[in-house]
Every structure is written in structure tokens, then in C-alpha cells.
PAZA-389960 format. One record per residue (C-alpha): residue number from 1; residue in three letters; x, y, z. Coordinates in pm, whole numbers, m for minus. Layout:
@n:NUM&res:Ala&px:X&py:Y&pz:Z .
...
This chain:
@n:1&res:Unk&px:m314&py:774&pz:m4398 .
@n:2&res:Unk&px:m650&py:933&pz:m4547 .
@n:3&res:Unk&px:m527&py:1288&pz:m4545 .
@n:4&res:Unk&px:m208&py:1460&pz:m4482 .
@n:5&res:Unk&px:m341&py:1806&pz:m4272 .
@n:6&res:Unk&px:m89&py:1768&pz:m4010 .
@n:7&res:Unk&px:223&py:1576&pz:m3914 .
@n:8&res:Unk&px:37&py:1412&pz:m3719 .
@n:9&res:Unk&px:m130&py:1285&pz:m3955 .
@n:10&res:Unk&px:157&py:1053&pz:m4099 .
@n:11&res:Unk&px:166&py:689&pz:m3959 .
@n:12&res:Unk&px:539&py:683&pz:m3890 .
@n:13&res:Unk&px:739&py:1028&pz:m3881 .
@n:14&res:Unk&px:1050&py:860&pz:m3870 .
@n:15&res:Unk&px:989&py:612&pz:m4146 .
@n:16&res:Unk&px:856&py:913&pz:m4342 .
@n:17&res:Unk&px:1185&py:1111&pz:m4321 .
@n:18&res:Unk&px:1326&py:781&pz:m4438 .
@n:19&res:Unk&px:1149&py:742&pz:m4698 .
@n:20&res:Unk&px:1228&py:1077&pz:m4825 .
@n:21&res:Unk&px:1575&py:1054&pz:m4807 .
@n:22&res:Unk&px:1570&py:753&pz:m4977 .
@n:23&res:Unk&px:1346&py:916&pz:m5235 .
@n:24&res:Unk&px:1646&py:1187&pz:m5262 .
@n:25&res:Unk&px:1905&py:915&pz:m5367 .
@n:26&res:Unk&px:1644&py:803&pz:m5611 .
@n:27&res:Unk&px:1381&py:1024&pz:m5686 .
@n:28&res:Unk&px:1225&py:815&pz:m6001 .
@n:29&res:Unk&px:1233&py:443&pz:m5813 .
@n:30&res:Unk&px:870&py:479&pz:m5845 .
@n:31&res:Unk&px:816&py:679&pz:m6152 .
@n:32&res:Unk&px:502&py:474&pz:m6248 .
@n:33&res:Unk&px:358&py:426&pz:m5909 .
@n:34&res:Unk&px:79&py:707&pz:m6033 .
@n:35&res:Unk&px:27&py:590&pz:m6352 .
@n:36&res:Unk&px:m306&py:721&pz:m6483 .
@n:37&res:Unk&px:m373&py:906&pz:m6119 .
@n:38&res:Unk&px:m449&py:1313&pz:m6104 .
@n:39&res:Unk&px:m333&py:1528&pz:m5828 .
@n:40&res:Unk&px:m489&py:1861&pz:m5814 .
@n:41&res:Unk&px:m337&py:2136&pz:m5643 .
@n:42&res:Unk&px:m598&py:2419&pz:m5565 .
@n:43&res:Unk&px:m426&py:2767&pz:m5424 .
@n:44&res:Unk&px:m578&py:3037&pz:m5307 .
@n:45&res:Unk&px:m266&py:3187&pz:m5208 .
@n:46&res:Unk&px:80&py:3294&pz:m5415 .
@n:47&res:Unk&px:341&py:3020&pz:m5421 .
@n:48&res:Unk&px:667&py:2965&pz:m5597 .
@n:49&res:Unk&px:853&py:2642&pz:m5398 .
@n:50&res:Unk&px:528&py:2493&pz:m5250 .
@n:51&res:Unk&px:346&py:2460&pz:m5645 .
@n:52&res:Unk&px:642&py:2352&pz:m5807 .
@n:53&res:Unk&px:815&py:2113&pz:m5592 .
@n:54&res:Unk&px:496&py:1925&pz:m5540 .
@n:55&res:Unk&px:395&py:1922&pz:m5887 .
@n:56&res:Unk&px:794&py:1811&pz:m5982 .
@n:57&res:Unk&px:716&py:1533&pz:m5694 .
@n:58&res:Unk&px:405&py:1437&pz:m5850 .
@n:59&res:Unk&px:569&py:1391&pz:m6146 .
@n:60&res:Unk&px:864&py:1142&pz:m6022 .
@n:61&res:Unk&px:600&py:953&pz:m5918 .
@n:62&res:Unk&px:418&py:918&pz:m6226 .
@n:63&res:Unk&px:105&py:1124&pz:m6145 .
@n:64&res:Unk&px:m63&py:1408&pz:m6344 .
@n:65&res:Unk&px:m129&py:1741&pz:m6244 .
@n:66&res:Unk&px:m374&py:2001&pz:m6290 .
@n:67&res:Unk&px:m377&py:2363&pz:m6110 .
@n:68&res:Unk&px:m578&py:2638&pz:m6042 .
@n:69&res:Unk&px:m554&py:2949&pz:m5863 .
@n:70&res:Unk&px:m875&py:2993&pz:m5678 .
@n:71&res:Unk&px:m863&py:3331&pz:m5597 .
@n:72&res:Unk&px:m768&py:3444&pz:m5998 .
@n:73&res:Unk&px:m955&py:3173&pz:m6220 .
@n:74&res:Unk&px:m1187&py:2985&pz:m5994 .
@n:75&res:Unk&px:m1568&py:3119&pz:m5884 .
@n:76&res:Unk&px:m1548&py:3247&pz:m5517 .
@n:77&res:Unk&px:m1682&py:2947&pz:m5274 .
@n:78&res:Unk&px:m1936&py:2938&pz:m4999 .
@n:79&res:Unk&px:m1773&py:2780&pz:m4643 .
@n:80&res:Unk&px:m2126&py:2841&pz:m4468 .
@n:81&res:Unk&px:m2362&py:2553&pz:m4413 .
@n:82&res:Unk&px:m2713&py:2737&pz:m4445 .
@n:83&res:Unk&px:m2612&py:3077&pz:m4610 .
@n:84&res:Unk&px:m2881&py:3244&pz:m4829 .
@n:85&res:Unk&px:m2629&py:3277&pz:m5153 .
@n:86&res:Unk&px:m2725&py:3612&pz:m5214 .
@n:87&res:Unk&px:m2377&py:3789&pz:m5242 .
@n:88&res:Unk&px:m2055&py:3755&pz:m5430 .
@n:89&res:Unk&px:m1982&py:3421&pz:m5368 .
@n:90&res:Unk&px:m2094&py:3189&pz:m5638 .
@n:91&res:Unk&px:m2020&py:2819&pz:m5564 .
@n:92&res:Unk&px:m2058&py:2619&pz:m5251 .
@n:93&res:Unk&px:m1747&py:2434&pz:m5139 .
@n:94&res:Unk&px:m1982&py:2117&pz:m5105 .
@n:95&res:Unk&px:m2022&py:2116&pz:m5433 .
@n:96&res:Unk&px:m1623&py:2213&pz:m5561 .
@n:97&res:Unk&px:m1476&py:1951&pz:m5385 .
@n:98&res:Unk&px:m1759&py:1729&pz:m5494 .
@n:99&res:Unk&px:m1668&py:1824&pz:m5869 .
@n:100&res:Unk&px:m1278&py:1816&pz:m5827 .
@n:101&res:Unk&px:m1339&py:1504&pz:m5645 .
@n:102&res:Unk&px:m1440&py:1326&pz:m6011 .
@n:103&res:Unk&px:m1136&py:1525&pz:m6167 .
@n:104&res:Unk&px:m888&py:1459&pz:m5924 .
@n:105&res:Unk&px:m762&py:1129&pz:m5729 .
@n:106&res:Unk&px:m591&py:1390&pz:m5443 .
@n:107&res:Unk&px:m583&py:1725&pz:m5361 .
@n:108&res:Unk&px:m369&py:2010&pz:m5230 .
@n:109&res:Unk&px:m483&py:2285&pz:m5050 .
@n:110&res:Unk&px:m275&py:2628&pz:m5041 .
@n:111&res:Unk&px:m509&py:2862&pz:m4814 .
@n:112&res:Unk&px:m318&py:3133&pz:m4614 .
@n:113&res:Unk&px:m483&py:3253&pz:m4256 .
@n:114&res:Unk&px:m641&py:3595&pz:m4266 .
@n:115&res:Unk&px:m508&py:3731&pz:m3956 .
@n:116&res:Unk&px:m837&py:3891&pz:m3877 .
@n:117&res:Unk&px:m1017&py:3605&pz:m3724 .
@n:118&res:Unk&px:m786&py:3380&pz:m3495 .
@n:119&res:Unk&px:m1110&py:3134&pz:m3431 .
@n:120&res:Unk&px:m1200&py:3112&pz:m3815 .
@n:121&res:Unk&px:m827&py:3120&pz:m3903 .
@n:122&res:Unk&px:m745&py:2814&pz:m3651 .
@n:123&res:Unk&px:m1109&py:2654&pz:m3735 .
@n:124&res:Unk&px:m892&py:2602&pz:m4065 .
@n:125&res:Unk&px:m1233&py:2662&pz:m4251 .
@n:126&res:Unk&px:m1089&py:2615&pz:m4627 .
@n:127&res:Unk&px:m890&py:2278&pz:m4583 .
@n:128&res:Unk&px:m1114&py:2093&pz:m4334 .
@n:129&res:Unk&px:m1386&py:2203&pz:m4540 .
@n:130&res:Unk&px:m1278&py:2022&pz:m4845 .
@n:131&res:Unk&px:m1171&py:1751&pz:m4563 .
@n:132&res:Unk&px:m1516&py:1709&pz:m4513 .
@n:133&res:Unk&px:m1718&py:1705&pz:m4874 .
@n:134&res:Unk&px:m1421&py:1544&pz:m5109 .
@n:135&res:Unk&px:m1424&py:1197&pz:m5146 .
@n:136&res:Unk&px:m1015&py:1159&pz:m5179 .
@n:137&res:Unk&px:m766&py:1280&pz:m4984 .
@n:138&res:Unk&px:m678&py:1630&pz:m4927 .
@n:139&res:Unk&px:m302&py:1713&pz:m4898 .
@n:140&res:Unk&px:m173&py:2139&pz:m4661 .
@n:141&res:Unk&px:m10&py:2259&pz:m4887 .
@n:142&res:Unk&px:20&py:2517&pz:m4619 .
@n:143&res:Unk&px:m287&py:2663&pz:m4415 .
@n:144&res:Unk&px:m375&py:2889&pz:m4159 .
@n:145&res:Unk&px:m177&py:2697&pz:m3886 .
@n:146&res:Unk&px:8&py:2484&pz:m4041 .
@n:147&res:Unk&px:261&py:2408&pz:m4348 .
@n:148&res:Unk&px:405&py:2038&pz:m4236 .
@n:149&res:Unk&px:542&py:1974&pz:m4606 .
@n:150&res:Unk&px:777&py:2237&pz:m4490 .
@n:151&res:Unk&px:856&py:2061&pz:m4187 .
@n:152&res:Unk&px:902&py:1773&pz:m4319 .
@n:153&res:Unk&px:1178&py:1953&pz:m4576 .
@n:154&res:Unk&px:1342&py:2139&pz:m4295 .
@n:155&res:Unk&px:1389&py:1753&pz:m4085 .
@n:156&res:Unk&px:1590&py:1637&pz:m4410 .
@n:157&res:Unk&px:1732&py:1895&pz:m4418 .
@n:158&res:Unk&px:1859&py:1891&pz:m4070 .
@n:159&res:Unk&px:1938&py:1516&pz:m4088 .
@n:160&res:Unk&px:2171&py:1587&pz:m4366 .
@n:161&res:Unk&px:2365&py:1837&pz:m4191 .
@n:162&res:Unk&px:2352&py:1660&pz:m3828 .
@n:163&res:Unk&px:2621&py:1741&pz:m3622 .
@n:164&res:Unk&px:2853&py:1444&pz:m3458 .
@n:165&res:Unk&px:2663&py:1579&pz:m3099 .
@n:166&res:Unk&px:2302&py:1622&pz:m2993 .
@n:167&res:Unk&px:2244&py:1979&pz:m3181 .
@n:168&res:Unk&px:2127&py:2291&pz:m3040 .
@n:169&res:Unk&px:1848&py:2472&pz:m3265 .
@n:170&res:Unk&px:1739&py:2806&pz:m3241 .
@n:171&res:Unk&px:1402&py:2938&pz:m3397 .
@n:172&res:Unk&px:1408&py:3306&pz:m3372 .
@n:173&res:Unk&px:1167&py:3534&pz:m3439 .
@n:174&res:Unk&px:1293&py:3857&pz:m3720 .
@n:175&res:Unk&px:1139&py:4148&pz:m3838 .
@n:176&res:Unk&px:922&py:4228&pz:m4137 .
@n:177&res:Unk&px:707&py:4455&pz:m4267 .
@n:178&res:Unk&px:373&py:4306&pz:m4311 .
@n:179&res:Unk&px:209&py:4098&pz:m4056 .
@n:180&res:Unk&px:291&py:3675&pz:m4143 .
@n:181&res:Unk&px:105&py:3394&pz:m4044 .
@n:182&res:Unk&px:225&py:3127&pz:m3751 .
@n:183&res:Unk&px:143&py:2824&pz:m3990 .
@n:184&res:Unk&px:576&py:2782&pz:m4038 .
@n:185&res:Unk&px:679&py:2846&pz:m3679 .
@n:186&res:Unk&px:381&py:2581&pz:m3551 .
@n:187&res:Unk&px:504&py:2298&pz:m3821 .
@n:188&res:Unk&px:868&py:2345&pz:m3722 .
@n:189&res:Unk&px:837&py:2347&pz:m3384 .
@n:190&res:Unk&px:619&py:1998&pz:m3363 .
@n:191&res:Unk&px:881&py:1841&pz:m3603 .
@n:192&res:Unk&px:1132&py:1898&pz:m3382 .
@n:193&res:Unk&px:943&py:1771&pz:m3093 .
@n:194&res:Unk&px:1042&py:1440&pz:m3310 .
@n:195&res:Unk&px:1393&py:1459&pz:m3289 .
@n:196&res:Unk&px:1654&py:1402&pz:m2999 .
@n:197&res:Unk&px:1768&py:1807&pz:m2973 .
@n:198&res:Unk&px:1802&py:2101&pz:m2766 .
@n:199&res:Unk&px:1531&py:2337&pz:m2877 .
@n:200&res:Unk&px:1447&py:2715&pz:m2784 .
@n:201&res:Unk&px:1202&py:2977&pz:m2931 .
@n:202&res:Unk&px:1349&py:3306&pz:m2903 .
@n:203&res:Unk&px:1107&py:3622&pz:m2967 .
@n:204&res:Unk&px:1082&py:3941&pz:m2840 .
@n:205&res:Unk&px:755&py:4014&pz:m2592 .
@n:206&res:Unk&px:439&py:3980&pz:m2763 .
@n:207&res:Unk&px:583&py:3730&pz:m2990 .
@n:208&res:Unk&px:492&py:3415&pz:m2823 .
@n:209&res:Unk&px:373&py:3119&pz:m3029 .
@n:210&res:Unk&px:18&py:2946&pz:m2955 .
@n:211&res:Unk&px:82&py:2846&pz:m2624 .
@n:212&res:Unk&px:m2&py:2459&pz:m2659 .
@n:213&res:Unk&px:157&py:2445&pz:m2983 .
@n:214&res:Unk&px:520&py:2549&pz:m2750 .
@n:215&res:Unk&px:440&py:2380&pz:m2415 .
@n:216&res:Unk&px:733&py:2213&pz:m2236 .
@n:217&res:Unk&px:963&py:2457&pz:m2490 .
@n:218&res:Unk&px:1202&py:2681&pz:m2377 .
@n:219&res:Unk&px:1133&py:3008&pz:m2482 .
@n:220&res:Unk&px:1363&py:3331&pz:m2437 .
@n:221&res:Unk&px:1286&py:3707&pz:m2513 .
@n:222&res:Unk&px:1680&py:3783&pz:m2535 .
@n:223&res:Unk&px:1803&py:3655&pz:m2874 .
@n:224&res:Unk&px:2179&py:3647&pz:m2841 .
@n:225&res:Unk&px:2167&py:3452&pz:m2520 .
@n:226&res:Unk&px:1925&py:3229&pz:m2724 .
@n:227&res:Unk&px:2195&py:3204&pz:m3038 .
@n:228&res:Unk&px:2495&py:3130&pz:m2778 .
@n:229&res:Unk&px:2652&py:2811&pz:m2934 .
@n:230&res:Unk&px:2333&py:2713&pz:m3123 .
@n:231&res:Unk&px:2444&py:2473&pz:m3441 .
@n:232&res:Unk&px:2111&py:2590&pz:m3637 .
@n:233&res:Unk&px:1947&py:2898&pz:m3646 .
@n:234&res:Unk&px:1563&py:2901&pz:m3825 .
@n:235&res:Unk&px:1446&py:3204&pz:m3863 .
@n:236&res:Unk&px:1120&py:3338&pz:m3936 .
@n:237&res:Unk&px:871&py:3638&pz:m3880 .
@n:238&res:Unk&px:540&py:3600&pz:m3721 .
@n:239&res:Unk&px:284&py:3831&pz:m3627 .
@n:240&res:Unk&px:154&py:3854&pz:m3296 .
@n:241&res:Unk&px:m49&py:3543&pz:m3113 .
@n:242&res:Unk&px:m184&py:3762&pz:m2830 .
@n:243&res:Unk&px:m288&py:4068&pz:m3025 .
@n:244&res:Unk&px:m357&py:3877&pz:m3300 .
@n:245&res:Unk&px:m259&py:3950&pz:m3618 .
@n:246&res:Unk&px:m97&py:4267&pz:m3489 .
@n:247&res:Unk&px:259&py:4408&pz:m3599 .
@n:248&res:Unk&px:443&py:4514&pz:m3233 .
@n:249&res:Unk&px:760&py:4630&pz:m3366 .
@n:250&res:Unk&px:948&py:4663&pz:m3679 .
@n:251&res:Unk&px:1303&py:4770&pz:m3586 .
@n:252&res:Unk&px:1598&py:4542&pz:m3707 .
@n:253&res:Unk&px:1726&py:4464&pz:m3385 .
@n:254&res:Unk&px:1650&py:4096&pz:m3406 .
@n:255&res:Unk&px:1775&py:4061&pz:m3803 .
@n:256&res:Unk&px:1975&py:3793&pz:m3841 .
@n:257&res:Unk&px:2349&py:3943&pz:m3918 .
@n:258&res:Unk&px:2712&py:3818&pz:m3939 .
@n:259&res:Unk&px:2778&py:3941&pz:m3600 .
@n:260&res:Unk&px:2494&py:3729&pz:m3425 .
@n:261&res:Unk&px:2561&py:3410&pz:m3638 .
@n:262&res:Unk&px:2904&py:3462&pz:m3446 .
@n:263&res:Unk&px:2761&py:3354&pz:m3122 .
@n:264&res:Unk&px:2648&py:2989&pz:m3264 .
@n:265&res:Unk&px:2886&py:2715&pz:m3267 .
@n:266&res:Unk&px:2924&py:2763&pz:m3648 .
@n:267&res:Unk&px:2571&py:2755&pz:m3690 .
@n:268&res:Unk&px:2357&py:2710&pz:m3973 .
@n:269&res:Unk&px:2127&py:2952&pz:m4131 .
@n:270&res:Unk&px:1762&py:2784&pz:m4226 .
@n:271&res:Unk&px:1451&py:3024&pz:m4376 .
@n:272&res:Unk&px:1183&py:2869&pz:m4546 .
@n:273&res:Unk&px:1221&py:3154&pz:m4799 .
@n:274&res:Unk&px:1083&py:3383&pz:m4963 .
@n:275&res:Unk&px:1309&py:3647&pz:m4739 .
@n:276&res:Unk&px:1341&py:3995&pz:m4765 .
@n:277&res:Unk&px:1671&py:4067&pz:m4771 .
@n:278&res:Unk&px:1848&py:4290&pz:m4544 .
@n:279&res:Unk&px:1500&py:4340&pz:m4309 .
@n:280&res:Unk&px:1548&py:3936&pz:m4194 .
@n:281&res:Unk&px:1872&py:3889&pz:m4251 .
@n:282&res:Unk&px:2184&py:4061&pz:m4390 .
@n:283&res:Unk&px:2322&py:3996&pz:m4770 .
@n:284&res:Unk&px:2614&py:3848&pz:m4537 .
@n:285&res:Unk&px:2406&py:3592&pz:m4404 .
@n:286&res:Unk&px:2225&py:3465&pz:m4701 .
@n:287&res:Unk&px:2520&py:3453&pz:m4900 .
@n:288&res:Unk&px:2750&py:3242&pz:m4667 .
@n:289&res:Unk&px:2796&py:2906&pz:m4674 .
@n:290&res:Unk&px:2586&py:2820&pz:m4355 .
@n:291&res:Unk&px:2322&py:2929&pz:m4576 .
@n:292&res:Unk&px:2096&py:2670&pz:m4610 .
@n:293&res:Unk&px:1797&py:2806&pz:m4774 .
@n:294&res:Unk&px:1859&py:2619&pz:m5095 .
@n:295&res:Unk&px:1885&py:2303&pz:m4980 .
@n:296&res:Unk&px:1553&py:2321&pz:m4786 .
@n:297&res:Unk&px:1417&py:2454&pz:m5130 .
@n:298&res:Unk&px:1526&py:2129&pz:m5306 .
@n:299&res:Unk&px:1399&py:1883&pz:m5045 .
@n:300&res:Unk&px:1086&py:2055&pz:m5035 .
@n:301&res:Unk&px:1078&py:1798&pz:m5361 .
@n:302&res:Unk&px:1113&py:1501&pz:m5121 .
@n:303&res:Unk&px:900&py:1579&pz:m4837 .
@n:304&res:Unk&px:632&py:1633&pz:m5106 .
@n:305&res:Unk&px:697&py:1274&pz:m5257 .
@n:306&res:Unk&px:737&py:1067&pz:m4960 .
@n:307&res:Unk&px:361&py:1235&pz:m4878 .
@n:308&res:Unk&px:228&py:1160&pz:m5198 .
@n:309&res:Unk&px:359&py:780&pz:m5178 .
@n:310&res:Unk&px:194&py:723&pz:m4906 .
@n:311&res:Unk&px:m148&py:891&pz:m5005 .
@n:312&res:Unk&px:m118&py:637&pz:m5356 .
């Protein structure tokens, strides 16, 4: 594996989740496999779980780390081949990931779409970019389309909590009040493509997901027939696909509540966090037991180092 961009990326999905849950029983069997290595992690985009659980999985692994956060400390980069430099933007990103090429022996990428530009936004201009002119691997720490280290957490996750039958997982769509990216609701959905389960997408109209990102899915635009006897229930806001980057509706008739995690079959309740409380879902839901928000938080740690072992 030269980069990790995508799942698709990794050589073996299945070995990979095994290697992570091996790396959760022991997390420092390898603590000096990066001995006198340097992972970089550039963001150009907030993060709380993403920056530390990769830097904490750096660290079991022996590695160093150095951050910055582009978009507060860092000069702002060119992405243009051929621009006249004559505006705000001070450094060329042939030359950055050049320079934190000689600094760093990998590097993760935090950079958010825009919502303005689906072509740019899906071009995935920032990370292919430094793809293209770094000379070691780059690492999505989530991007435009994509956040697979997620992914990769949420399949532990759900391999930890299997149920004794072939499960039934819901993603649904909730409200929120600022338009999100699709990078969460892409990852999950090709990770579970992975996995022997009964899958749907449910969204209200307008809502759909990149259409070849959900072929052969089953989608519904009625939620509770969607959450009838479902075992896990992911939930997660996304702005419109269609109208892109567009907010259709904001009402809390598709928040997660007690009520509606009374359809599933004693379902589970997965967000990749951070949630707004009470707009997503209810106090209730968070607080119960078949919460399992914290748990993907943790294993965020493991998805992180069984990406990084391979990448050393």
C-alpha cells in the first residue's frame, strides 16, 4: 500500500480489521516499529477524535509526530498548475509537500469539502494534490468524499458487537443545522459493502447519496419502515447530493428518539460524533446503553494503527 486515500486502497480489508483488533488486545506489540520515523498530520479543518487518536496511534507504534493547522499557522497554498501568484495565496502545494516531504516519513491530510463546487470538491484537489508532489505516503484523514479511518473504526466496532444472526443496519439520514459533507455516509456505506449484512439508506427526498457510491443499495424515504427490526442504527446528516450543498429541510422529524429506536430489534445507536444533541438525536438516545458513540471514539485509535502499520 503506497497511500491510504480510500478503502480501497488497503490490500486486504479483512486482514486489516484483523489486524486492528488484534492491535486493540495489544496496542504496544509494536511500540518500536517507528522508531526514528515522523508522521505529519496537516489539517485544514477542526478535529478533536481524528488528531488525537491518530497521533495516540502513532505513538503505540513508536513514531513521532508533528502538526499543523494549515488554515491558522501555515501560508495559504496554490492547487493551480500555471496560476500567475498574484493574490493571497503564498506557497504552491508543489513545493509544501515537497518541503514536508524531507520533514516527514508520512502524512495525513484533514481537508473538509466546500460544498460549493461538487466537481472541485469530488476532484479531491487538496489530498490528491499532495498525492501527486510528496514523495511518501499520504494518509485521509478525512476529505471531501471520504473519511475511511472512520470506516474502518465503525467495522470494529460492529464486529465487536455482532449479533449471533446476519445483522440488519440502518444508515439514516437526521437533521442539522448547517449543511455537512457526504465524506462519512460514502466511507460507511463501502465498508459495509465488505461485510455479510442487510443494509438500507434511509433519507428523506433530496437526500440521496452519490448515486454510484449506493448502487445495488436499498434505499427508503420512510424512516420507521427503514428502522423496523434493524440491530444498528448509524446516523448521520448530509447535505443534499442533487442540489448540492443545499439544506432541504430542517424539521426534527427524522431525529433519532427513544420512540424510533423502539422499532429496531434492540438496536444499536452508532454516530461518528461530534452530535448536536437533541437536533440528531434525543439526550435519551445518547445516554442509553445502545449508545455506541464511545466505543467508535476509542477504536478510531485502532483503525488509525492498523493503517499506519501497514504504511511503515
Amino acid at each position: 500500500m503506497n497511500d491510504f486515500i480510500t478503502l480501497s486502497d488497503l490490500p486486504d480489508f479483512k486482514q486489516t480489521l484483523d489486524l486492528a483488533m488484534d492491535f486493540k488486545k495489544n496496542p504496544y506489540k509494536l511500540n518500536s516499529l517507528g522508531k526514528g520515523k515522523t508522521l505529519g498530520l496537516l489539517f485544514f479543518n477542526p478535529s478533536l477524535r481524528t488528531r488525537l487518536s491518530t497521533q495516540k496511534a502513532a505513538q503505540n507504534l513508536g513514531l513521532s509526530t508533528m502538526v499543523m493547522n494549515f488554515s491558522q499557522e501555515s501560508w495559504a497554498l496554490e492547487f493551480e498548475d500555471g496560476t500567475k501568484m498574484s493574490g493571497l495565496r503564498s506557497e504552491h502545494v508543489r513545493e509544501a509537500a515537497a518541503v514536508v516531504s524531507q520533514y516527514c516519513d508520512m502524512i495525513a491530510i484533514r481537508a473538509f469539502a466546500s460544498l460549493s463546487d461538487k466537481v472541485k470538491d469530488e476532484a479531491e484537489v487538496v489530498l490528491r494534490s499532495f498525492a501527486k508532489y510528496a514523495s511518501v505516503p499520504i494518509i485521509n484523514m478525512e476529505s471531501s468524499t471520504a473519511h475511511p479511518l472512520q470506516a474502518l473504526a465503525d467495522a470494529i466496532t460492529l464486529n465487536e458487537f455482532k449479533t449471533s444472526h446476519k445483522p440488519k443496519i440502518v444508515m439514516t439520514w437526521a437533521p442539522h443545522p448547517k449543511a455537512l459533507p457526504h465524506a462519512v455516509g460514502n466511507s460507511f456505506t463501502r465498508m459495509v459493502g465488505n461485510l455479510d449484512v442487510d443494509f438500507i439508506i434511509a433519507h428523506p427526498k433530496g437526500y440521496a447519496l452519490n448515486p454510484e457510491i449506493t448502487k445495488g443499495v436499498k434505499c427508503l424515504t420512510n424512516q420507521d419502515e427503514a428502522l423496523d427490526g434493524a440491530d444498528f442504527v448509524y446516523t448521520k446528516n448530509w447535505c443534499s447530493y442533487e442540489y448540492y450543498g443545499q439544506i432541504l429541510r430542517t424539521d426534527d422529524k427524522w431525529m433519532i428518539t427513544s420512540e424510533k429506536m423502539e422499532l429496531t430489534n434492540n438496536g444499536k445507536f452508532m454516530h461518528c460524533l461530534p452530535i448536536r444533541r437533541n437536533i440528531v438525536a434525543t439526550d435519551s438516545v445518547l445516554n442509553s446503553t445502545n449508545s455506541l458513540v464511545i466505543n467508535q471514539s476509542e477504536n478510531r485509535i485502532y483503525s488509525a494503527q492498523a493503517v499506519l502499520k501497514q504504511l511503515l
